[in-house]
Structure formats: structure tokens, C-alpha cells
TORSE-587689 format. One record per residue (C-alpha): residue number from 1; residue in three letters; y, z, x. Coordinates in nm, 3 decimals. Layout:
<vexnu resi="NUM" resn="ALA" Y="Y" Z="Z" X="X"/>
...
This chain:
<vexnu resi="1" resn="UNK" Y="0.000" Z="0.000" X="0.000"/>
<vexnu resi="2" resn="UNK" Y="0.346" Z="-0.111" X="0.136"/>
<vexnu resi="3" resn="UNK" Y="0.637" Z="0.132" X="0.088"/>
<vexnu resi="4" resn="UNK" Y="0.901" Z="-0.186" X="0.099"/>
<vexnu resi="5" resn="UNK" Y="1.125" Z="-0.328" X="-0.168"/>
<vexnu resi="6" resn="UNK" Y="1.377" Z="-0.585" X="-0.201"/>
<vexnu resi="7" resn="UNK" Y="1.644" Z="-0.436" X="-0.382"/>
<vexnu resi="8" resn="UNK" Y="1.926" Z="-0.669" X="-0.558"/>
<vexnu resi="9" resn="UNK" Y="2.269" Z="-0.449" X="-0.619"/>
<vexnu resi="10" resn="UNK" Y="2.499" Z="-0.623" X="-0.834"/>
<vexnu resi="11" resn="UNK" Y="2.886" Z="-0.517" X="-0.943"/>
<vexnu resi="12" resn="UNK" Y="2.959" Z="-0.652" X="-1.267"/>
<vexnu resi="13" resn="UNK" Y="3.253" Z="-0.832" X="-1.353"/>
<vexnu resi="14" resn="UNK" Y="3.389" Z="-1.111" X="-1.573"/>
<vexnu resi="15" resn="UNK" Y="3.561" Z="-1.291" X="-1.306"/>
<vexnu resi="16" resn="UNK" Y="3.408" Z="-1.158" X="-0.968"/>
<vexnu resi="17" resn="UNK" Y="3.035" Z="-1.019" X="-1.009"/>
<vexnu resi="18" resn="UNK" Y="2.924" Z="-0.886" X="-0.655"/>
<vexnu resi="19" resn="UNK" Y="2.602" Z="-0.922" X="-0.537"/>
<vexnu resi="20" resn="UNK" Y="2.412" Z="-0.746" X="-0.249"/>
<vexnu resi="21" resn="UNK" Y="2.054" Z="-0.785" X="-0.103"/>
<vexnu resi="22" resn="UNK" Y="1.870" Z="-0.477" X="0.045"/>
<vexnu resi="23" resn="UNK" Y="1.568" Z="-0.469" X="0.214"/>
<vexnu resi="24" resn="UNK" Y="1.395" Z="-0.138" X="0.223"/>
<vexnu resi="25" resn="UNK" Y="1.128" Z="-0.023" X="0.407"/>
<vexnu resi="26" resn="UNK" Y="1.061" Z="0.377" X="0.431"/>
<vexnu resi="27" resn="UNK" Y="1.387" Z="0.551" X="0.544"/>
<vexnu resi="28" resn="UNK" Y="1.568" Z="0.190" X="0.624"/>
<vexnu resi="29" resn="UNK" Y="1.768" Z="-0.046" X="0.446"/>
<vexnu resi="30" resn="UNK" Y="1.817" Z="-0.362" X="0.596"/>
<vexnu resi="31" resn="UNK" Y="2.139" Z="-0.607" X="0.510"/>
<vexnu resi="32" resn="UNK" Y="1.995" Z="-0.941" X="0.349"/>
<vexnu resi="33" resn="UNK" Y="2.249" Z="-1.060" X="0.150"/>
<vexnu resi="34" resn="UNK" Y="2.557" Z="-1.045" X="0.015"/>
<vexnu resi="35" resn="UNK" Y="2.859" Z="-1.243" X="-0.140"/>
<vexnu resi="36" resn="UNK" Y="3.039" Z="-1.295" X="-0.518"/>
<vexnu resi="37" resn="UNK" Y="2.988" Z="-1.509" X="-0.852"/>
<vexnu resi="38" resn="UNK" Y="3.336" Z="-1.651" X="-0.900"/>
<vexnu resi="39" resn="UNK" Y="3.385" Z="-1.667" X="-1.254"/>
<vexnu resi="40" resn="UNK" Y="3.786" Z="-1.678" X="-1.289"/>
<vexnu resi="41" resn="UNK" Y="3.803" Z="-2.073" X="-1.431"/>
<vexnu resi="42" resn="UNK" Y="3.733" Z="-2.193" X="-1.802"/>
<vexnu resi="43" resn="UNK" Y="3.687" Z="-1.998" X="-2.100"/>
<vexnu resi="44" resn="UNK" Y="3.454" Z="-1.675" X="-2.159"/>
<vexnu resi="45" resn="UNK" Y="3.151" Z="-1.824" X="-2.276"/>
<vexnu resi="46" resn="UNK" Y="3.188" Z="-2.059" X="-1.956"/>
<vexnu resi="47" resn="UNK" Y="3.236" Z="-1.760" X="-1.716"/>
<vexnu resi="48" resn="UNK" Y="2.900" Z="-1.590" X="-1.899"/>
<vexnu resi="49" resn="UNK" Y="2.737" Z="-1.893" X="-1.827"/>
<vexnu resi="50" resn="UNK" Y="2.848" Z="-1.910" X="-1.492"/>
<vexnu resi="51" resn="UNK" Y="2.753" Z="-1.536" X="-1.408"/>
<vexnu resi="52" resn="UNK" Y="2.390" Z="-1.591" X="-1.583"/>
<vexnu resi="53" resn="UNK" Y="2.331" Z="-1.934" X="-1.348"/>
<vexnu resi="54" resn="UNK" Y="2.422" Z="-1.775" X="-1.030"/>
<vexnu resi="55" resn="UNK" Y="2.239" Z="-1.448" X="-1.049"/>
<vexnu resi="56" resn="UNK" Y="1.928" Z="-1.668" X="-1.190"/>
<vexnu resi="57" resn="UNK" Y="1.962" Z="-1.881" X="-0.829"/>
<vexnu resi="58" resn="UNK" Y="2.023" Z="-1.585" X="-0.644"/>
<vexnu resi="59" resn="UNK" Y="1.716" Z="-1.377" X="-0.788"/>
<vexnu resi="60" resn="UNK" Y="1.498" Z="-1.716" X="-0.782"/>
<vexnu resi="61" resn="UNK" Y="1.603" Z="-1.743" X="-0.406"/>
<vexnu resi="62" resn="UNK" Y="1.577" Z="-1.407" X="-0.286"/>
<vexnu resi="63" resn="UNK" Y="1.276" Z="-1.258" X="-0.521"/>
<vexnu resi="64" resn="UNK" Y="1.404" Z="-0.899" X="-0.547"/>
<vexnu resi="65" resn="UNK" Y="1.168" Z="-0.624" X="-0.654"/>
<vexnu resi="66" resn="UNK" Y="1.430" Z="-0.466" X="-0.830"/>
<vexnu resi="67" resn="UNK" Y="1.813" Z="-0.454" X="-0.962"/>
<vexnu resi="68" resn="UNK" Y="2.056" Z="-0.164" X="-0.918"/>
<vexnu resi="69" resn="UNK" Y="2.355" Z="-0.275" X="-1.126"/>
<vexnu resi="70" resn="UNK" Y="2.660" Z="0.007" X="-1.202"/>
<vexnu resi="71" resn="UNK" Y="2.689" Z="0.114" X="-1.556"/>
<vexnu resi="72" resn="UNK" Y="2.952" Z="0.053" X="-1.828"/>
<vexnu resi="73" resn="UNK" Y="3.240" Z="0.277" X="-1.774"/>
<vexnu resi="74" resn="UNK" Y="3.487" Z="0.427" X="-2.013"/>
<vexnu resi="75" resn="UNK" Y="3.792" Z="0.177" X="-1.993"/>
<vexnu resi="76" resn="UNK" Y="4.175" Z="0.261" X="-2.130"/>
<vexnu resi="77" resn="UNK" Y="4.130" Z="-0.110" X="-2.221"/>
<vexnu resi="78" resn="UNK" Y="3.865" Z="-0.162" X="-2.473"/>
<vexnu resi="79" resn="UNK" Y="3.836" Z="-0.556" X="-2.426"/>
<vexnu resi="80" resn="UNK" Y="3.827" Z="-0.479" X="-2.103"/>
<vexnu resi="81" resn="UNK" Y="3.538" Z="-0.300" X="-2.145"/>
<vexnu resi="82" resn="UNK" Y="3.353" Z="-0.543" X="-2.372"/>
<vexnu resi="83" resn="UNK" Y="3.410" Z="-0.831" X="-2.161"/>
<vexnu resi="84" resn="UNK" Y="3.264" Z="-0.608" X="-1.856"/>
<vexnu resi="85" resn="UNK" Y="2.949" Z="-0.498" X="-2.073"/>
<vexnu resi="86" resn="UNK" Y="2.963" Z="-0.897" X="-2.150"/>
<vexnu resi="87" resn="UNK" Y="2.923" Z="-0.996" X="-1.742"/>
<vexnu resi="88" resn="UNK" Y="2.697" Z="-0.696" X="-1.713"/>
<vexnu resi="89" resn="UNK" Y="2.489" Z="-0.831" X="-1.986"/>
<vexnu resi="90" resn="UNK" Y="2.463" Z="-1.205" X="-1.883"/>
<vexnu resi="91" resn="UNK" Y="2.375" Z="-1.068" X="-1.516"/>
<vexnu resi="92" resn="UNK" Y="2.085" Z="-0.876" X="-1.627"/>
<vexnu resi="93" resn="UNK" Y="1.956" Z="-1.144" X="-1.876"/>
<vexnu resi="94" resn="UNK" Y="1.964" Z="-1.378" X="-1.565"/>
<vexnu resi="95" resn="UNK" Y="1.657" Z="-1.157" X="-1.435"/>
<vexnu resi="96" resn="UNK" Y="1.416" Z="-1.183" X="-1.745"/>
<vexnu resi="97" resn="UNK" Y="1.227" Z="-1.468" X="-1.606"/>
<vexnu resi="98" resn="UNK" Y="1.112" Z="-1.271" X="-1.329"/>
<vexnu resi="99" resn="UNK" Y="1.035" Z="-0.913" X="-1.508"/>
<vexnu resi="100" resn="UNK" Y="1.207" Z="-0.700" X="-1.251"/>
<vexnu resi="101" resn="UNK" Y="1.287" Z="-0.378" X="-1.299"/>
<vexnu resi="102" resn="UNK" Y="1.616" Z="-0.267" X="-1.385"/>
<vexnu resi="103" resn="UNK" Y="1.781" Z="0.043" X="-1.254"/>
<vexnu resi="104" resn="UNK" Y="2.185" Z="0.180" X="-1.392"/>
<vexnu resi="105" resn="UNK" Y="2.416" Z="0.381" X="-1.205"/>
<vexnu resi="106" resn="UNK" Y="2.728" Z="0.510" X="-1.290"/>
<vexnu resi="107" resn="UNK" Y="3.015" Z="0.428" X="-1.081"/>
<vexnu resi="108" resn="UNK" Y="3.086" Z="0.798" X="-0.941"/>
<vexnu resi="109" resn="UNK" Y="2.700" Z="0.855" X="-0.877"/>
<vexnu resi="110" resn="UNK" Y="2.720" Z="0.518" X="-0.652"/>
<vexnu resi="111" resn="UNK" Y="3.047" Z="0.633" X="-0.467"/>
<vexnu resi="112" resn="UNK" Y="2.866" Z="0.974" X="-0.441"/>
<vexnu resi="113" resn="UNK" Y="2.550" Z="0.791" X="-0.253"/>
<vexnu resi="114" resn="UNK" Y="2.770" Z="0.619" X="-0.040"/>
<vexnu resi="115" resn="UNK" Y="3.056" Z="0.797" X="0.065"/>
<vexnu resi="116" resn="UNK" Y="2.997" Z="1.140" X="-0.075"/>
<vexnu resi="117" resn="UNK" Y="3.272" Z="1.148" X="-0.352"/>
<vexnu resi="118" resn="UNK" Y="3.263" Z="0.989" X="-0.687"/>
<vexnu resi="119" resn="UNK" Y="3.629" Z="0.924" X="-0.656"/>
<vexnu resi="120" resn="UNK" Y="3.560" Z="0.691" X="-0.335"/>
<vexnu resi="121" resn="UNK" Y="3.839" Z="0.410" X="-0.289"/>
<vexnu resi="122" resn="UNK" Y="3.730" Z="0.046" X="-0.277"/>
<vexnu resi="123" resn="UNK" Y="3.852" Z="0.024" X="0.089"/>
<vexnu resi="124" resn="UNK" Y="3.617" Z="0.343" X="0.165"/>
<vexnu resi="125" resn="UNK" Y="3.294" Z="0.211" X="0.012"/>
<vexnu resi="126" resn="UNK" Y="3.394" Z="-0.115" X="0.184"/>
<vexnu resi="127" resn="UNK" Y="3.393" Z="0.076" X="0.536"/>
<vexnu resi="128" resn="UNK" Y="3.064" Z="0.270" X="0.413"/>
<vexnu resi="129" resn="UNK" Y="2.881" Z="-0.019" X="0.378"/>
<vexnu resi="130" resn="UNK" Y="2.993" Z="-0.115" X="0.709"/>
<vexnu resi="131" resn="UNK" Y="2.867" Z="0.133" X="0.919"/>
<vexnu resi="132" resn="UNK" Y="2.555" Z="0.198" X="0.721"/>
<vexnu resi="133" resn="UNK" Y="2.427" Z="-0.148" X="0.759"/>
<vexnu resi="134" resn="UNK" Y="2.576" Z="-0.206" X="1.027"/>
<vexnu resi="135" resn="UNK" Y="2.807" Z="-0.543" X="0.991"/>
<vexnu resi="136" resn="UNK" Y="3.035" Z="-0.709" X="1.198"/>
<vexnu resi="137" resn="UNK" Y="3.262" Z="-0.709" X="0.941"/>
<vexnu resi="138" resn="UNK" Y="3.394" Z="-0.567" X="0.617"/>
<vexnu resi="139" resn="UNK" Y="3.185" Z="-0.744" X="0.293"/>
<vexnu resi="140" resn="UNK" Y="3.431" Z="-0.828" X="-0.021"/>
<vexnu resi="141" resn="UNK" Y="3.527" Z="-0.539" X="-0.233"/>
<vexnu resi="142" resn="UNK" Y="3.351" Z="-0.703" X="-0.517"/>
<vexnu resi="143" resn="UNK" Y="2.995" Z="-0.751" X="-0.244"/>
<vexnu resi="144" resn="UNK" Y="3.048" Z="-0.389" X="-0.143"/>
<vexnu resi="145" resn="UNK" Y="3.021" Z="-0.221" X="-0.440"/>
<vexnu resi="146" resn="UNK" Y="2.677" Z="-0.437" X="-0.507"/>
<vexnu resi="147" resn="UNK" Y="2.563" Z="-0.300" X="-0.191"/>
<vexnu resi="148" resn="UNK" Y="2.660" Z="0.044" X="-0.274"/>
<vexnu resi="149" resn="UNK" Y="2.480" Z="0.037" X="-0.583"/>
<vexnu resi="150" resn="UNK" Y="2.184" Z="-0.136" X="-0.391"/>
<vexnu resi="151" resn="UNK" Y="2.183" Z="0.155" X="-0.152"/>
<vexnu resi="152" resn="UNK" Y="2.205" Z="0.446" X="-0.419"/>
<vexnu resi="153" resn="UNK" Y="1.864" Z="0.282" X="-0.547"/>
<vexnu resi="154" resn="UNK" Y="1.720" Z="0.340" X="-0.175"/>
<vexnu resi="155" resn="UNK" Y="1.830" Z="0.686" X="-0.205"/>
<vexnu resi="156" resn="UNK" Y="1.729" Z="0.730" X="-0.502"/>
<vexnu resi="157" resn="UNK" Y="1.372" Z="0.587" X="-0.413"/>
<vexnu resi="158" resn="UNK" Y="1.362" Z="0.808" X="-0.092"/>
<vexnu resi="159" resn="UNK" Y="1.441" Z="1.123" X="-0.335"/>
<vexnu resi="160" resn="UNK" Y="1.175" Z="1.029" X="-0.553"/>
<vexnu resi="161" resn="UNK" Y="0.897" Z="0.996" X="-0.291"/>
<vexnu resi="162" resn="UNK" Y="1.028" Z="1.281" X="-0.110"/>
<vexnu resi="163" resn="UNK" Y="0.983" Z="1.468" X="-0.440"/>
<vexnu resi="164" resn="UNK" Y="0.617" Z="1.339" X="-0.499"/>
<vexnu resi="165" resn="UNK" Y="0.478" Z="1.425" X="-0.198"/>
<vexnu resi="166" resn="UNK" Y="0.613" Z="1.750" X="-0.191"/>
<vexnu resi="167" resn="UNK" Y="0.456" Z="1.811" X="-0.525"/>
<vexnu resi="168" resn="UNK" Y="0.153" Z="1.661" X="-0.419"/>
<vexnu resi="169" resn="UNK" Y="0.132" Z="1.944" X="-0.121"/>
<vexnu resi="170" resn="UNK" Y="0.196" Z="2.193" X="-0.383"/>
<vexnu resi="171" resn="UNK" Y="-0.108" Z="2.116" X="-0.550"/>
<vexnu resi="172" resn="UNK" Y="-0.324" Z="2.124" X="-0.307"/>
């Protein structure tokens, strides 16, 4: 049995959706992938369709075990907020084919994982991600937070066996 996954983050948005490619493997994450959907030309349903498209290439091309994407969040602008849980929704839909699993995370909990404060500035997740995958350079904001959210998942993961084993050695 093989303790590595391919994790795809993704940062939902209706006119930049970020996208980030992990590979795990124990206690490591490896940099993959990483870039942005640019969705800011034509209408709505031509932006959905554009979001849906790309993460469908992306997932066929890469083959990710797994998708981290950051929840919807309580906007002051609610058609804000519907036309993020829009983006959100075409992005996930784009990995039905495939039948990977789907993991949420609040924005705070994936600023948490990262920088170790849910209040985290873009700039300081940006920086983050640099140093813990070690880039030559900063990613985009919007391939950053993907990232992020792809790395909470590893932590999350490494929590969970961490967890198992230790209740397995309390059984015994």
C-alpha cells in the first residue's frame, strides 16, 4: 500500500479560479503544478463554462486523487457570494467524470494550515507557499491560495494517519 496522493487545491472565483497541484508522499508535499482559469471576458454563463473546461483539462491532465477547494464564505455582497458558490460549483462539477474525492475548507482554517492565522494576508500565504515548497518565485495570489488549500489537505491527511496509528497502538 502506497501512502501518496495527488492532491488538486483549487481557489474559486468567477473571474480568476486558482489552481495548485500537490504531490504527497508521507510527511512531503511536492510542487506539481500551479497557475489560474481566466474567466474575466463574456458573460456569466460563458465564464462558468470556461471555469468547468479548464479544471476538466487540468484534472484529465494531471489525474489528482483528490480536490481541496475553500468553502463559501459569508460575503457583505450577496451576488457576490452567489456568483462565487457559482465558480465553486462549475469547478467541482468539472471533476465528476473522474469520481474524486472532494474535500472543503474554510478560508481561515486554510490560512491557519499555512501561515498559522486565519486572518493571513494574500501577500503572506503567497510567501508561505514559497518557502514551503520551495519556489523560485512567488505563485499568483489567485495559484497560492489553491496551493494553500492543497496543503491544508496534506495536513489534514498527516493528522488523520497520525491519529490512526496512535489509536491503533492503543489497542493493542
Amino acid at each position: 500500500m502506497t501512502d501518496r496522493q495527488r492532491i488538486l487545491g483549487i481557489d474559486p472565483g468567477s473571474r480568476l479560479t486558482g489552481f495548485g497541484i500537490l504531490d504527497c508522499e508521507g510527511d512531503r508535499s511536492i510542487y506539481v503544478a500551479s497557475g489560474s482559469v481566466n474567466s474575466v471576458k463574456g458573460d456569466f454563463p460563458e465564464r462558468l463554462k470556461l471555469i468547468f473546461r479548464s479544471i476538466s483539462e487540468i484534472v484529465a491532465k494531471y489525474r489528482p486523487d483528490v480536490v481541496a477547494i475553500e468553502s463559501v464564505f459569508m460575503q457583505k455582497n450577496a451576488g457576490s457570494a452567489l456568483k462565487l458558490g457559482h465558480a465553486r460549483s462549475a469547478a467541482i462539477c468539472a471533476t465528476f467524470e473522474m469520481e474524486i474525492s472532494v474535500f472543503e475548507y474554510a478560508p481561515r482554517e486554510i490560512k491557519q494550515a499555512v501561515v498559522g492565522t486565519g486572518a493571513a494576508t494574500k501577500e503572506q500565504i503567497q510567501h508561505m507557499i514559497r518557502q514551503m515548497l520551495q519556489l523560485d518565485g512567488d505563485p499568483s495570489p489567485d495559484a497560492a491560495d489553491a496551493l494553500a488549500a492543497a496543503l491544508c489537505h496534506a495536513n489534514q491527511r498527516r493528522l488523520n494517519r497520525v491519529l490512526k496509528t496512535a489509536a491503533a497502538a492503543n489497542l493493542k
